[in-house]
TIVOMAR-203823 format. One record per residue (C-alpha): residue in three letters; residue number from 1; x, y, z. Coordinates in steps of 0.001 Angstrom, whole numbers. Example, Ala and Ser with C-alpha at 12.3 -4.5 7.8 and 13.67 -1.06 7.14 Angstrom:
2
[ala; 1; [12300; -4500; 7800]]
[ser; 2; [13670; -1060; 7140]]
This chain:
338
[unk; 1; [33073; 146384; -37079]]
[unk; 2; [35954; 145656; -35065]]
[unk; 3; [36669; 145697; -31357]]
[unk; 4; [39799; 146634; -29041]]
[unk; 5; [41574; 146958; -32937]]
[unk; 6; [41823; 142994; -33207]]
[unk; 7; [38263; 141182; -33134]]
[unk; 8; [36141; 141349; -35697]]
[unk; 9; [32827; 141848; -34695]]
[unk; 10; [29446; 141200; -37438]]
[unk; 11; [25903; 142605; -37048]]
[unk; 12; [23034; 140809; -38518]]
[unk; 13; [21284; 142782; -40925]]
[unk; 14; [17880; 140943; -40024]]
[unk; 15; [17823; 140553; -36454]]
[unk; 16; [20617; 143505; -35386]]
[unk; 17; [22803; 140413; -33221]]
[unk; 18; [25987; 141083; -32974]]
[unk; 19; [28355; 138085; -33458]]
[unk; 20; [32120; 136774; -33202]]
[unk; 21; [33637; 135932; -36126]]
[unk; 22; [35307; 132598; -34523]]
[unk; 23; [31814; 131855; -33056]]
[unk; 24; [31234; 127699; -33301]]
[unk; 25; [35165; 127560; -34059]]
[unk; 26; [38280; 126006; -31614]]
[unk; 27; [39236; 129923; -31326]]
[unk; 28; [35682; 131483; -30185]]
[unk; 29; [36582; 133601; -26681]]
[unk; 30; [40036; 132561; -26757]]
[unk; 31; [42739; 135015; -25857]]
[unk; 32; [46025; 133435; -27164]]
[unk; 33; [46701; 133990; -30759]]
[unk; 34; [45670; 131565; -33179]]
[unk; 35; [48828; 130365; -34315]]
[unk; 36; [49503; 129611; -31009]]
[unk; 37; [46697; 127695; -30469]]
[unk; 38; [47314; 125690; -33731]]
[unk; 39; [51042; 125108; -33208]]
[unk; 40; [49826; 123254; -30080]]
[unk; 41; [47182; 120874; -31714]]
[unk; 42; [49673; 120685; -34505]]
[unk; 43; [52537; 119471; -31869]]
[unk; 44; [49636; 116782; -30452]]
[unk; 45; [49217; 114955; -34003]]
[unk; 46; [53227; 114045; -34636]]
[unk; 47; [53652; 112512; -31210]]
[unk; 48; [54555; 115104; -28878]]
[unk; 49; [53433; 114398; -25213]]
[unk; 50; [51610; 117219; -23406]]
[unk; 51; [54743; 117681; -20750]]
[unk; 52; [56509; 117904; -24466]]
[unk; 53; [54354; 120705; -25765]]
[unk; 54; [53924; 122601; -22289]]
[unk; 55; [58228; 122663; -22357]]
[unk; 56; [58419; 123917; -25704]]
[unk; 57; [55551; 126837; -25839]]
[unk; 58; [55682; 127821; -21940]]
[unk; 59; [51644; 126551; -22147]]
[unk; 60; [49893; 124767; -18419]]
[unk; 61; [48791; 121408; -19847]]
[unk; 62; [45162; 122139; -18343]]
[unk; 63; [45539; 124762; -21033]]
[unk; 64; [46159; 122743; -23691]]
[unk; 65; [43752; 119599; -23065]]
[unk; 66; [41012; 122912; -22981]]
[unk; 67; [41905; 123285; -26700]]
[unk; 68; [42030; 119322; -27139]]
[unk; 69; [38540; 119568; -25809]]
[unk; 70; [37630; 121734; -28249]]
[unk; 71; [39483; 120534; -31430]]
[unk; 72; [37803; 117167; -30701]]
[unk; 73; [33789; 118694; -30488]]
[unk; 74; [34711; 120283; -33366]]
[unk; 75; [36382; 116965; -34850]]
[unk; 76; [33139; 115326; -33831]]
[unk; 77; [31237; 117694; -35937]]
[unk; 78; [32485; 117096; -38769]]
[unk; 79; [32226; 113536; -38368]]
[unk; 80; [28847; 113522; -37641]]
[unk; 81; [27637; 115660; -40461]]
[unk; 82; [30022; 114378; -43111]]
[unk; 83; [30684; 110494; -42233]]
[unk; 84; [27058; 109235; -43234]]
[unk; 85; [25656; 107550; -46587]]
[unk; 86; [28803; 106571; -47879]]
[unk; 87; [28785; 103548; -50293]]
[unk; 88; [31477; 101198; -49014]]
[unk; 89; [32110; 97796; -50587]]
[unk; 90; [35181; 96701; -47945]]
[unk; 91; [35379; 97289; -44460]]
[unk; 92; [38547; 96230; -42429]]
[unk; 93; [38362; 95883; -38518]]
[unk; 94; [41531; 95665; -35882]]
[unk; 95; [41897; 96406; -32153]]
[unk; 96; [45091; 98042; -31074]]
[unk; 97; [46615; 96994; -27524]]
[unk; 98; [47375; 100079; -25404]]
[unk; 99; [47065; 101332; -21775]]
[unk; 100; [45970; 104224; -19571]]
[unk; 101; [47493; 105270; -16244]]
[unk; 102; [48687; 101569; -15813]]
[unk; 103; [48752; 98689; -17468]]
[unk; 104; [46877; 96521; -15079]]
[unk; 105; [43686; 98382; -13653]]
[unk; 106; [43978; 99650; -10120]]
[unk; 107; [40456; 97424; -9484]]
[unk; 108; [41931; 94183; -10882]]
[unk; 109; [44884; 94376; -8431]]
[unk; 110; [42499; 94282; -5358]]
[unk; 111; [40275; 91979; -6830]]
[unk; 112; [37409; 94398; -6448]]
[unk; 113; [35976; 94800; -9812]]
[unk; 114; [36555; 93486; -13460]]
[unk; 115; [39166; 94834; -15028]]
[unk; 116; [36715; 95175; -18330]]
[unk; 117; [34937; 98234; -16555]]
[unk; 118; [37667; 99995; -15148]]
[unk; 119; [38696; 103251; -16840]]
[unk; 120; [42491; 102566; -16161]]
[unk; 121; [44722; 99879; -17049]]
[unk; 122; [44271; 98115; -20771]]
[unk; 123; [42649; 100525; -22914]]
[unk; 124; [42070; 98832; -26583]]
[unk; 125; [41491; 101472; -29956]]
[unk; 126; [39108; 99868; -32155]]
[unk; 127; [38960; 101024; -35525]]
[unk; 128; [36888; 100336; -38398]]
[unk; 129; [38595; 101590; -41874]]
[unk; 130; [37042; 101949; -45650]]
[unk; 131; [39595; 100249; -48117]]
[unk; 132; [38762; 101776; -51585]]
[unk; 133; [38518; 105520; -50009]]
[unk; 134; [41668; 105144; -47227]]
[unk; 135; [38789; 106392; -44717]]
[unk; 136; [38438; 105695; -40698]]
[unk; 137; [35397; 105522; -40447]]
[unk; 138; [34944; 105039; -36397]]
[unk; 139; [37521; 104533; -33384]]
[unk; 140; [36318; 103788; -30258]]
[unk; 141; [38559; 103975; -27064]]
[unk; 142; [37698; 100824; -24556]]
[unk; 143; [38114; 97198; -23307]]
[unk; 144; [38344; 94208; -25643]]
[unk; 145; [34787; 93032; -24778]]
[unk; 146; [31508; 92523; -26449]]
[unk; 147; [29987; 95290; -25950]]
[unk; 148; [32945; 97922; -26964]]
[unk; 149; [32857; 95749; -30495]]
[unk; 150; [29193; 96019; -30815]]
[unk; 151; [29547; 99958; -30524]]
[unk; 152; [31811; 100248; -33149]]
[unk; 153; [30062; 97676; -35136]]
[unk; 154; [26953; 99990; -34890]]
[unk; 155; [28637; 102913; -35295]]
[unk; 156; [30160; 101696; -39168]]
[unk; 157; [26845; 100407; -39714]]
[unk; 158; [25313; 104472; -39007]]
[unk; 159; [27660; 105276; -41304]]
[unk; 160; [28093; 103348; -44765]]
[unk; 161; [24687; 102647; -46870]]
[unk; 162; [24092; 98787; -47488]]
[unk; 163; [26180; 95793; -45938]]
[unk; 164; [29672; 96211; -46554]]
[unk; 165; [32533; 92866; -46767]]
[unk; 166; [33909; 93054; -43244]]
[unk; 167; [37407; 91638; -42477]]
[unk; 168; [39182; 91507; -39091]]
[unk; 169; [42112; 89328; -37404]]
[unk; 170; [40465; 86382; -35459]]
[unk; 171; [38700; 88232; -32444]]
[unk; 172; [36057; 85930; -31637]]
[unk; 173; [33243; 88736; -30616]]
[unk; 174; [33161; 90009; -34198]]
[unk; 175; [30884; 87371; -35831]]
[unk; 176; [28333; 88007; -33116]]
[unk; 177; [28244; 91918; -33362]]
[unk; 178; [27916; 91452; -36973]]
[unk; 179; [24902; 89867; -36586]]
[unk; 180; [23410; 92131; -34177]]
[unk; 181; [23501; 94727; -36476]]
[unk; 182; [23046; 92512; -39447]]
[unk; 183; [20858; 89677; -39426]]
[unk; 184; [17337; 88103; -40121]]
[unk; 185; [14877; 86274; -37506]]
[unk; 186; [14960; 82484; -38378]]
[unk; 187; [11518; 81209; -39827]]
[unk; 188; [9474; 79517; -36891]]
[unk; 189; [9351; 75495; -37990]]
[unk; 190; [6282; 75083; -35868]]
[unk; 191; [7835; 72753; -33343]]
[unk; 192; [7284; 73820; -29961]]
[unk; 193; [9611; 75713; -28083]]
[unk; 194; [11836; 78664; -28990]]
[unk; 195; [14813; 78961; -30758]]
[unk; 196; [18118; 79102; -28755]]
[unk; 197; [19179; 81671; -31349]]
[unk; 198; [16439; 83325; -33464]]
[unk; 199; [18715; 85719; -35000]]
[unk; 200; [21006; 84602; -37962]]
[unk; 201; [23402; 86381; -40779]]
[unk; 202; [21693; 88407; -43164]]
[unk; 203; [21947; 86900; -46554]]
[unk; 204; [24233; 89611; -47766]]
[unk; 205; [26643; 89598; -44859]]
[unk; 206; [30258; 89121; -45883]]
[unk; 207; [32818; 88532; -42741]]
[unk; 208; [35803; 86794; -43196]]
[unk; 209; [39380; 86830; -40499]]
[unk; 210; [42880; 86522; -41372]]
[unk; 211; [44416; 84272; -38494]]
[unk; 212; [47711; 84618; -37256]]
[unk; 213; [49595; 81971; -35694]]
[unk; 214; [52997; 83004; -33744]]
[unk; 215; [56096; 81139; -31797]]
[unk; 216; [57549; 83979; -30140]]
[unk; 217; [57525; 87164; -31684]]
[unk; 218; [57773; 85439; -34989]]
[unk; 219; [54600; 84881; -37638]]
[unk; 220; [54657; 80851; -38284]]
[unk; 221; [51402; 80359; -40173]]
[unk; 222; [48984; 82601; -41660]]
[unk; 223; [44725; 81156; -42295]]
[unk; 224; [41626; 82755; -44105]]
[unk; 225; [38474; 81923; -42735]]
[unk; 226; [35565; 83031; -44320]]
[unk; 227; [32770; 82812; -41761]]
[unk; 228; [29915; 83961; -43769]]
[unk; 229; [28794; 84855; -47483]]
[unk; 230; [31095; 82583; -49610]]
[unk; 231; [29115; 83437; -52802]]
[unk; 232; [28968; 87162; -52748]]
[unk; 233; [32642; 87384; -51752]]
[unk; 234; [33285; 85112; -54640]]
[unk; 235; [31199; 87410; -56804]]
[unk; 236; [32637; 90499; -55812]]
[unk; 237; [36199; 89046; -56286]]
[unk; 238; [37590; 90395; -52956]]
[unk; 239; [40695; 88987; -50797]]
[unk; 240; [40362; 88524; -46971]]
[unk; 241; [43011; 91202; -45638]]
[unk; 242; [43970; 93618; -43223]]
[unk; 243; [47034; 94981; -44545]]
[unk; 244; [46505; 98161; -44854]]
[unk; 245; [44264; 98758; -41628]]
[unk; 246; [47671; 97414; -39289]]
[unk; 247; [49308; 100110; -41242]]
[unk; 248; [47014; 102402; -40170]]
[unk; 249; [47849; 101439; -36949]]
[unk; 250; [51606; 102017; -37185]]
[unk; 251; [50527; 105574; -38437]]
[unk; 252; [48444; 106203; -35348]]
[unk; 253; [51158; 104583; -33031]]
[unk; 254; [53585; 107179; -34691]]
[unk; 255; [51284; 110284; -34826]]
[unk; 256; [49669; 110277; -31402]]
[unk; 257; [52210; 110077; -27915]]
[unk; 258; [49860; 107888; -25723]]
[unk; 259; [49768; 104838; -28647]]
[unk; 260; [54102; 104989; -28608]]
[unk; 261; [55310; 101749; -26823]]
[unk; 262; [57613; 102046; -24017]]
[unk; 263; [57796; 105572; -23311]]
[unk; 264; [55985; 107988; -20787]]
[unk; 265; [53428; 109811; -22615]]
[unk; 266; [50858; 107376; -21801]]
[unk; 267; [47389; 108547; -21161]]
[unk; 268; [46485; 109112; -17562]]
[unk; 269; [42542; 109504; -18389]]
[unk; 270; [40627; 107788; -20586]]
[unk; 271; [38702; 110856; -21470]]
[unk; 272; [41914; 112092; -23062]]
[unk; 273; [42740; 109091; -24700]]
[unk; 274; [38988; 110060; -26975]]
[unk; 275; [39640; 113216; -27622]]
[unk; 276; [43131; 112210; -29253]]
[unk; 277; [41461; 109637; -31256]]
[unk; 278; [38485; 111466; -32823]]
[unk; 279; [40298; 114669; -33392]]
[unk; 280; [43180; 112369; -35191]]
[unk; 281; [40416; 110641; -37120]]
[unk; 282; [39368; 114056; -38901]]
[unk; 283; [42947; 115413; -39344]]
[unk; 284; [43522; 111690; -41152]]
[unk; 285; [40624; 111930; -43323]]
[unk; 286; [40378; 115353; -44692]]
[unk; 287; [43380; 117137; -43795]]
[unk; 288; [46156; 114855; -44471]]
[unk; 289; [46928; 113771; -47987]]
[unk; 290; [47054; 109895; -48555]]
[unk; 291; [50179; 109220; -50889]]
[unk; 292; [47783; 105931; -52613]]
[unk; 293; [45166; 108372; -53587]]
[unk; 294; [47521; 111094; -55619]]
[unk; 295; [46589; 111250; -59370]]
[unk; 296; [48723; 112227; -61969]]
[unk; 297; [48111; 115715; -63425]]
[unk; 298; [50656; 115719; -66163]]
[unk; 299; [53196; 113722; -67895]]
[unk; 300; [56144; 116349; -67620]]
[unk; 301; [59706; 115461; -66543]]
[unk; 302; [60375; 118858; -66149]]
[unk; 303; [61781; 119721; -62054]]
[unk; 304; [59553; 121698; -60101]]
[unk; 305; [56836; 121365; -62068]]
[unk; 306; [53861; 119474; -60300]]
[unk; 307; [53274; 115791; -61692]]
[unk; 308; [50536; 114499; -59261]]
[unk; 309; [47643; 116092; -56932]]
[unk; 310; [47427; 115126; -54166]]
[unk; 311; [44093; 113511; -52187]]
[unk; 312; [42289; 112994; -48653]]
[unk; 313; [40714; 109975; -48067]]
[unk; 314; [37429; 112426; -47358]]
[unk; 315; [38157; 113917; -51332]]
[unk; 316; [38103; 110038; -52189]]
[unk; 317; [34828; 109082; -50854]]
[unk; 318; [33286; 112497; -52362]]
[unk; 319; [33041; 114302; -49126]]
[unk; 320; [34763; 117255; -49744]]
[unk; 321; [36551; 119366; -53374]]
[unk; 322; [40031; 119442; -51327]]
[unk; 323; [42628; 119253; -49361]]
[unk; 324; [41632; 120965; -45989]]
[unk; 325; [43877; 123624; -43807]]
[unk; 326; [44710; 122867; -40537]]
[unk; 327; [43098; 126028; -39583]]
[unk; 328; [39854; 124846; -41751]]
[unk; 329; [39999; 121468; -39796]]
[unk; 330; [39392; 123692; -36672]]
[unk; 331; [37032; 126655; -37735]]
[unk; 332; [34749; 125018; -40492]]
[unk; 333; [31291; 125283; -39988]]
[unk; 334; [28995; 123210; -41426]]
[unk; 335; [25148; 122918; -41835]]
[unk; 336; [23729; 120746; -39356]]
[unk; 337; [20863; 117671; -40675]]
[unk; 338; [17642; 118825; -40025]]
């Protein structure tokens, strides 16, 4: 049935509830029209700062971070039921320098707290990305410190089956949150005493950093360093890199207003900063087509006649048939584990 001539309304044939049709969806009780709604999320992912958006579509921005807030749970949805199981050989790691509010926390200033638990001031985005399938497979929002490393460390780990290769630049906290999550307890020798450090790689741990040296703003030297599992990296044939995860990063710098350098669209909560992040990471993995994925459908030279298909890194590692709408991105609804 349909009410006030625009909402469609269902009735359960078992139980008699009557339901929304954009129940569970970004649009569920929402009075603005949907195009609206999507033109506004759209304007979010290709750098537009709320101010920006507000301006152009005569929208509050409390408006529009409500439908942030939802495009993100929803974003976080998917994520959760789709991102698990997946059978990565290569995972790349980076940490991207940005800020929120200010670049030097209010607390650090007045000397009243560590700047590492502030929610203002330097805000790092941590990602961890699947080579073969283009994939992010987390992003965390937080301070370069131990324990924000270890959460996305465990966060990959929820995610990909086995013990993926891991490659990063030459963060130091790495090594140890690789071992937290992947390691064995060191046989007891019998001696007395414990053992400073009981826990050690696991045999199959892979981890090696690419090491920049710079003079300036110039690159003057670049070193491997392969910190763990020489033979099975040797075996699998793989090359320490992180090319394509600081691409990545040039992407997200370009598609999201907050990561742009030098301009004013810089977070001013660090709530906000999240909800940018996660809902970019499902519009990147199974809504936007990755060019290095395409596959060539025929051989024709003829114009207008289609030559490749085109591919989502979530089509890649098998997790969906195709290439997602941005109005699917925001109203799927998908079975929940048991």
């Amino acid at each position: 049935m349909t009410k006030s001539g625009k909402r469609r309304i269902f009735r359960c044939k078992n139980c008699g509830e009557t339901f929304s049709e954009t129940r569970d969806t970004v649009f569920f009780d929402l009075r603005t029209p949907e195009e609206k709604v999507m033109m506004a999320l759209k304007m979010i992912l290709v750098q537009v700062s709320l101010s920006g958006i507000s301006f152009v579509l005569g929208i509050k921005e409390e408006t529009i971070l409500n439908w942030l807030d939802r495009a993100s749970q929803k974003a976080e949805e998917i994520n959760q039921v789709l991102l698990k199981d997946l059978p990565v050989t290569e995972v790349q790691l980076d940490e991207m320098w940005n800020f929120v509010r200010r670049k030097i926390s209010k607390q650090a200033e007045g000397g009243t707290e560590s700047p590492q638990k502030a929610d203002d001031g330097r805000q790092w985005i941590w990602v961890s990305y699947a080579l073969e399938f283009r994939l992010i497979l987390a992003m965390v929002a937080g301070p370069r410190t131990f324990e924000t490393a270890l959460t996305l460390i465990q966060m990959t780990a929820r995610i990909v089956l086995g013990i993926p290769c891991f490659f990063s630049d030459g963060f130091s906290c790495y090594m140890q949150t690789l071992i937290e999550s992947y390691h064995k307890i060191k046989v007891l020798t019998g001696k007395p005493g414990r053992p400073k450090d009981p826990k050690e790689p696991h045999p199959d741990l892979v981890y090696g950093q690419v090491v920049k040296e710079r003079k300036g703003s110039r690159i003057i030297r670049v070193t491997y360093h392969i910190k763990c599992g020489t033979k099975r990296l040797a075996q699998l044939g793989l090359k320490i890199s992180t090319t394509l995860l600081e691409r990545l990063n040039l992407i997200l710098r370009q598609s999201l207003a907050p990561l742009a350098r030098k301009t004013l669209g810089f977070s001013k909560e660090r709530k906000n900063l999240r909800k940018q992040i996660v809902f970019f990471q499902a519009f990147y993995d199974f809504a936007r087509p990755h060019i290095s994925l395409r596959e060539k459908v025929s051989e024709t030279t003829k114009p207008f006649e289609q030559r490749w298909a085109s591919k989502t890194p979530g089509m890649a590692a098998g997790l969906t048939d195709h290439v997602w709408t941005f109005r699917e991105l925001l109203t799927v609804k998908l079975a929940q584990a048991p």
